[in-house]
N, C-alpha and C positions, 0 to 999 in steps of 0.2 A: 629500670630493670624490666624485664621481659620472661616471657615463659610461651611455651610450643603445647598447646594440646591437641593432643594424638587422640583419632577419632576412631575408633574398629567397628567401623556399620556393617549390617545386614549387606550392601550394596556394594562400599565406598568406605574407604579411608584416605583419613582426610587430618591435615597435617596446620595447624593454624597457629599464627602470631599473636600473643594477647602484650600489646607493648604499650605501656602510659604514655611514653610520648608521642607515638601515631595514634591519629585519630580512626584508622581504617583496622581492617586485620585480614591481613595477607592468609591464605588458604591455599595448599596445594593437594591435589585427590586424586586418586585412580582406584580402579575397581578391586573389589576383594575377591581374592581369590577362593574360587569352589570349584570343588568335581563331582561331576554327579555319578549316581552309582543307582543299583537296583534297587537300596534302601533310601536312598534319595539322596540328597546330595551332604558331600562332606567337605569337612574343610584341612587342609592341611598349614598346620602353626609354623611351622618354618616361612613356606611360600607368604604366609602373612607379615611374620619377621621383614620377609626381606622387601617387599610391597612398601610397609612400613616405611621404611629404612631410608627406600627411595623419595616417598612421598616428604620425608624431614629433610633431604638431601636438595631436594626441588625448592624446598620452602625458601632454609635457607642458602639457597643460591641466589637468591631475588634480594638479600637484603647489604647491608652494604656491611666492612667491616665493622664498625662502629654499634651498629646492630647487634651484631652475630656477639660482639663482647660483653653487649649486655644479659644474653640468657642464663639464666636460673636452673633453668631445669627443666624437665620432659614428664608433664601429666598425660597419663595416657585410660581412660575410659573405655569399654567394649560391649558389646552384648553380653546377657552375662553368664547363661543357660549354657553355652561351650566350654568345655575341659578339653584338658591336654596331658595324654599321659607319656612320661618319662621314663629315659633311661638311667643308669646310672652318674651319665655325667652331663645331666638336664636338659638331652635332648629329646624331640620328643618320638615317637617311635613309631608311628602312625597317623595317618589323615581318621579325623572321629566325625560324626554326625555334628548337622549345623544346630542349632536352636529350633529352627521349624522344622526339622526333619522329625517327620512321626515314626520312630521308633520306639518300640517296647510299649506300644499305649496301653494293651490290655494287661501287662506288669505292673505298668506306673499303677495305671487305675484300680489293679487290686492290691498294692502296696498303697492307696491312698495316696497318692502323690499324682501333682499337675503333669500331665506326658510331655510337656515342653521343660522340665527339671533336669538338669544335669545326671539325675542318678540313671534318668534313663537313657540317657545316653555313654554311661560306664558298664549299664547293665546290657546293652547291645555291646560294645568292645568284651566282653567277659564271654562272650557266646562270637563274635566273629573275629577276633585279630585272629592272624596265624598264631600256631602254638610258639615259634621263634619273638615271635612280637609281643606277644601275653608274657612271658618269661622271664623278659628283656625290662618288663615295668620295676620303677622302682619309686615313684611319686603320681602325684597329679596335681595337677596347679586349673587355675583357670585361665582362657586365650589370654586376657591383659597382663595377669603374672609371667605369663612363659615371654610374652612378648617384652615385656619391663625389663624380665634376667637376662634375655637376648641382647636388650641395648646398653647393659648396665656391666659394671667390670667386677665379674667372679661372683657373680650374684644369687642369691636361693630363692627361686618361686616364692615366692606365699600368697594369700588369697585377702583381699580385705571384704570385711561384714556386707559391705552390700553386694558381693558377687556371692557369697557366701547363702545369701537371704534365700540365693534361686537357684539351690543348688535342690535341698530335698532332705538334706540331712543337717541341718544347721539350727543350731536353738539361739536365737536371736536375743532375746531378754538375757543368757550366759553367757552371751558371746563367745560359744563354744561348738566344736563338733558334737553331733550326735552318730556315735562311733558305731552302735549300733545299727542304725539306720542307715549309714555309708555300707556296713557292710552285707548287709541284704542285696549289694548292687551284686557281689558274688567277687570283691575285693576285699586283699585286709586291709582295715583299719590303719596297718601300718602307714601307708601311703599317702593319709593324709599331711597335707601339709601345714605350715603355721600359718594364725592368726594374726591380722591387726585393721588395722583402723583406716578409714579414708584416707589416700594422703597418706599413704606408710610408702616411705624412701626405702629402695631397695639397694641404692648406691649411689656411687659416681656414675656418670655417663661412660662408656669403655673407652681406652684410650683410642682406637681405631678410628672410632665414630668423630669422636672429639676432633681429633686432628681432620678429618675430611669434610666435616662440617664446620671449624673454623669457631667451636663457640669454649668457652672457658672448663678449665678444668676443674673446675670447683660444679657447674653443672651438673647435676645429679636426677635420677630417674624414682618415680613416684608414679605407683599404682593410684586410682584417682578415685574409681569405683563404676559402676553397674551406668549403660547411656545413659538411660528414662532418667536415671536420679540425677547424674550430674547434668543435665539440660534442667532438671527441675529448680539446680542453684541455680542455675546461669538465669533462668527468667526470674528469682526471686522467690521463689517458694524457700521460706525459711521460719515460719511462725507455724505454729499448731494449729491447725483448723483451716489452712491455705489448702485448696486443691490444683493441681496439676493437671491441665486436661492436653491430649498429644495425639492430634487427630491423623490417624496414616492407615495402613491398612485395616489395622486393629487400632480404635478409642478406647487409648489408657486413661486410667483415672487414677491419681494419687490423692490422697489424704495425708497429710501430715501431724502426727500426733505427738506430743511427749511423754508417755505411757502406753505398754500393752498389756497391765496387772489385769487379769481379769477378763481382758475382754476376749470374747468367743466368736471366732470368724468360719462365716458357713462355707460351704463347699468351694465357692467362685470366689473366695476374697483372700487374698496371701497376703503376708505382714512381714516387716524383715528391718533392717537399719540403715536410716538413710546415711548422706553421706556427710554430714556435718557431727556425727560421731554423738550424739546428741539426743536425735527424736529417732521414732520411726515412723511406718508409711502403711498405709493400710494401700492394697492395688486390687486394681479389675478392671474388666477391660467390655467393650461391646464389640459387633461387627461391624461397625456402622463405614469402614474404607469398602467392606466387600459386597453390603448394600447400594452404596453409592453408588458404585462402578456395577453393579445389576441395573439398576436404573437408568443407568447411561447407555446400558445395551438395549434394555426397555424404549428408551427413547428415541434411537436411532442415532447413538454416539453423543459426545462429549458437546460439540458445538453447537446439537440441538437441545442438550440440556440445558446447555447456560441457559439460551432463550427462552426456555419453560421459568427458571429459576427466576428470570427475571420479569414474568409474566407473574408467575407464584408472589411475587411480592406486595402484587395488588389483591389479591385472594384474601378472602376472609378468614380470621381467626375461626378454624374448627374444618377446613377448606370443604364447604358445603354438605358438611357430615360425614365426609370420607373420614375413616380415621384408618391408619397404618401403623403396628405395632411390632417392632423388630421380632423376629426371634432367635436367641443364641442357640451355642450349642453347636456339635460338628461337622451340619449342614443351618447356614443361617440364612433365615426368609422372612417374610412378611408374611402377618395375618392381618386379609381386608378384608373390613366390613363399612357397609354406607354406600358402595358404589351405584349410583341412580344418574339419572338425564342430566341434573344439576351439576355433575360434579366432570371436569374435561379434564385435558392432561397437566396443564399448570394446578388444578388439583391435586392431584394424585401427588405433582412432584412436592406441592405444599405439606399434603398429609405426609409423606414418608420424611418429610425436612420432621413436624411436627412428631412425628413419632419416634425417630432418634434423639429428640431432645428430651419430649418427658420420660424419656429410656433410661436417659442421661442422669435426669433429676433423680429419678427412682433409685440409680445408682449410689448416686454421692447421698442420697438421703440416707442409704443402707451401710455406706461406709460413715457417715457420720452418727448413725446410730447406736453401731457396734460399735465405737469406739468412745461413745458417748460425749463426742467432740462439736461442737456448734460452728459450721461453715462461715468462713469470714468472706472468702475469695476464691474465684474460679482465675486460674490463669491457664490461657490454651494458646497452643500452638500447631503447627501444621498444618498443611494445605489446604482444609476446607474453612480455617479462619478466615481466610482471602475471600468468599464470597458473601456476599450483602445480601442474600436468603438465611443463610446460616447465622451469619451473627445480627441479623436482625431479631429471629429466632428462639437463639439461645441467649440473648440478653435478658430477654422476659420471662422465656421460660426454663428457670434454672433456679440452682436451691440457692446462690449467693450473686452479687455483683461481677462481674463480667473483664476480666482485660485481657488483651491478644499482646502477642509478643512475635514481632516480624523477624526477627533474626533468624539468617536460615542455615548456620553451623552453630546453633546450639547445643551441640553433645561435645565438640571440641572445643568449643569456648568453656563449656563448663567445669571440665577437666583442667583445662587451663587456671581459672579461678578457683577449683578446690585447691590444687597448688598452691595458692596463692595464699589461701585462708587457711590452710595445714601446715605447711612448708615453713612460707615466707610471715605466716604469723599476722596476714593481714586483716582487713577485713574489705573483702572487694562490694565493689556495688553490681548489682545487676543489671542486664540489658535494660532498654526504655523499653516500657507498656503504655498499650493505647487501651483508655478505658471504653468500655461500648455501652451506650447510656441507652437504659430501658425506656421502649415507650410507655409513659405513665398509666396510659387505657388500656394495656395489654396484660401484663403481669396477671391482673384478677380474671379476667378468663381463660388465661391456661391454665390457672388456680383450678377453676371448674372444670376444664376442658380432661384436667389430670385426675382430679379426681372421678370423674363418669368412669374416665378412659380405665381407671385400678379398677372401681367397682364394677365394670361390663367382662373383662378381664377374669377377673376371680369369679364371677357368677356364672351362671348357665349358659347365655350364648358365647362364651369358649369355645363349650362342646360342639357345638352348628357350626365351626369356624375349622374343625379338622376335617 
């Protein structure tokens, strides 16, 4: 048996095979469609539908009939901060803000709520659709629901919990709307739509699809949940106390808990329900993709970094006293102190390698504390796994053990396998991880190197450092 997970990236969607009897998994992608506009750029759900459509179209064209009769069904995943508002007969009515489009921030922000939340982005449509197009709403769904009723026959939107989590108005521990809270976006309440779970089937596949794709009629379409989380089944995060690390523009960090009774999460830290229906997730994230690529221009591009990074590898723990200490927030930089004779440019690149990490650690130390969860495992993925500065690095200096996970459609493979472990009732395994083994002399001096680095930080020379 077999199953298609449908990927809705930032970038890219992207259409993949999760088949037992191949050893590989076929992938078919083309870009997602955006338009950009004054407020920045938006997306339109139709045009993604039909993206979509084609990308399944392409997949399976590539497989043979015998293939094509084995499919299950269609998990489909997306960013998850995008909504989609409808008409009366669930289409949608309007192109809305993407997830990174900062709208409504000084709203969000004095409604308490993250500006990358969905609310703010209904509370921007409430102030600009046309008055024919505001009128016209009679729902809202989120991108992978509208997309799921599009490929599914006579099907109703609904939203599952982990798209739900990031939305802004969602009480996670009830697994319920907070109706209130939706409706400070300046909509009613009515509009919301129903609830359920990871892995909640919306239908059959529609017969259209069916027939032009060549796969059974018994195939049926399943909302799957939020990327970040289903990439975090697919590498294996499924234990309380597993972190998630997803190194891309922005370094996510998941924590995985089975409780939120009680626990109080500060400003930077959002909570919500992963997608095993199960735990939850405690998330935050750093700068450390937009630091990187600063220092790539610092250095005079990408080919002269690697050579530094690989220069930085013989540099000493502490890289000659330079120390580099991210800083977050809605311009993110560095704060350097230590720069003297001793210290050249494979320094510099060591210390800002060295300062994203115990960033790192301070982080996951803060989500494991609120949550009063004891770190078992770091598992990370994305592009700067790939280099032997970094994971030399963060194997030592990091609050758990260490494993990379190379698979590089992890959000449609995982989709794929929530299907599989909702649906199909199985229990899939996850992709192979490579463990990255600590050097045994190191660990204890970034032990120290971390703690100077908190106590210089919090103490006075801060001030001397603005």
């Amino acid at each position: 048996m077999s199953v298609i997970g449908l990927d809705i990236g930032t970038t890219r969607i992207k259409a993949l095979l999760h088949d037992a009897q191949r050893p590989d998994l076929p992938v078919a992608a083309a870009p997602t469609p955006v338009i950009g506009s004054p407020d920045g750029d938006l997306r339109d759900a139709e045009e993604v539908v039909r993206v979509a459509r084609e990308c399944i179209a392409r997949l399976v064209a590539s497989l043979s009939a015998a293939e094509r009769s084995r499919v299950d069904g269609i998990g489909i995943a997306s960013l998850s901060e995008e909504v989609v508002l409808t008409d009366g007969s669930g289409r949608s009515v309007a192109p809305m803000p993407t997830w990174y489009a900062t709208v409504m921030r000084e709203e969000s922000e004095r409604a308490g709520l993250n500006p990358s939340f969905s609310w703010s982005k209904l509370r921007w449509a409430r102030d600009h659709l046309p008055p024919g197009a505001a009128g016209a709403v009679s729902g809202v769904t989120s991108l992978a629901g509208y997309v799921a009723a599009r490929l599914a026959a006579d099907a109703t939107p609904s939203v599952e919990y982990s798209h739900a989590s990031r939305t802004g108005f969602f009480l996670a521990d009830e697994r319920r709307w907070d109706a209130q809270a939706f409706e400070t976006s300046g909509w009613s309440a009515a509009l919301l739509p129903e609830l359920g779970p990871s892995g909640s089937v919306l239908g059959a596949v529609a017969a259209e699809c069916r027939s032009a794709w060549g796969i059974p009629a018994t195939a049926v379409v399943a909302v799957c949940g939020h990327d970040h989380l289903c990439a975090a089944f697919a590498a294996g995060v499924r234990r309380p106390g597993q972190i998630f690390l997803s190194s891309g523009t922005s370094e996510a960090h998941l924590l995985l808990v089975d409780d939120i009774a009680g626990v109080e999460m500060p400003e930077h830290v959002q909570l919500g329900r992963f997608v095993d229906d199960r735990s939850f997730y405690l998330h935050a994230h750093l700068p450390s993709g937009h630091l990187h690529a600063h220092l790539a221009q610092l250095a005079g591009g990408a080919e002269r970094l690697a050579e530094l990074e690989q220069q930085a590898l013989d540099e000493p723990i502490g890289a000659n006293g330079l120390v580099c200490t991210p800083l977050v927030g809605a311009d993110p930089g560095y704060s350097v102190r230590g720069l003297s004779a001793h210290a050249g440019a494979a320094s510099f690149v060591r210390a800002a390698q060295e300062g994203m990490a115990l960033a790192a650690w301070d982080l996951d130390d803060t989500l494991a504390a609120h949550a009063g969860e004891t770190a078992s495992l770091v598992i990370a993925t994305g592009a700067a796994t790939a280099n032997p500065l970094w994971r030399r690095i963060r194997a030592s200096a990091g609050i758990a053990p260490l494993e990379v996970v190379e698979e590089p459609e992890l959000t449609a493979l995982g989709a794929a396998l929530v299907f599989r472990a909702v649906v199909l009732a199985e229990d899939p395994q996850p992709v192979r991880r490579v463990s990255i083994a600590r050097e045994p002399d190191e660990t204890e001096p970034y032990r120290r190197l971390r703690s100077g680095r908190t106590d210089t930080v919090r103490g006075a020379p801060q001030e001397a450092d603005r």
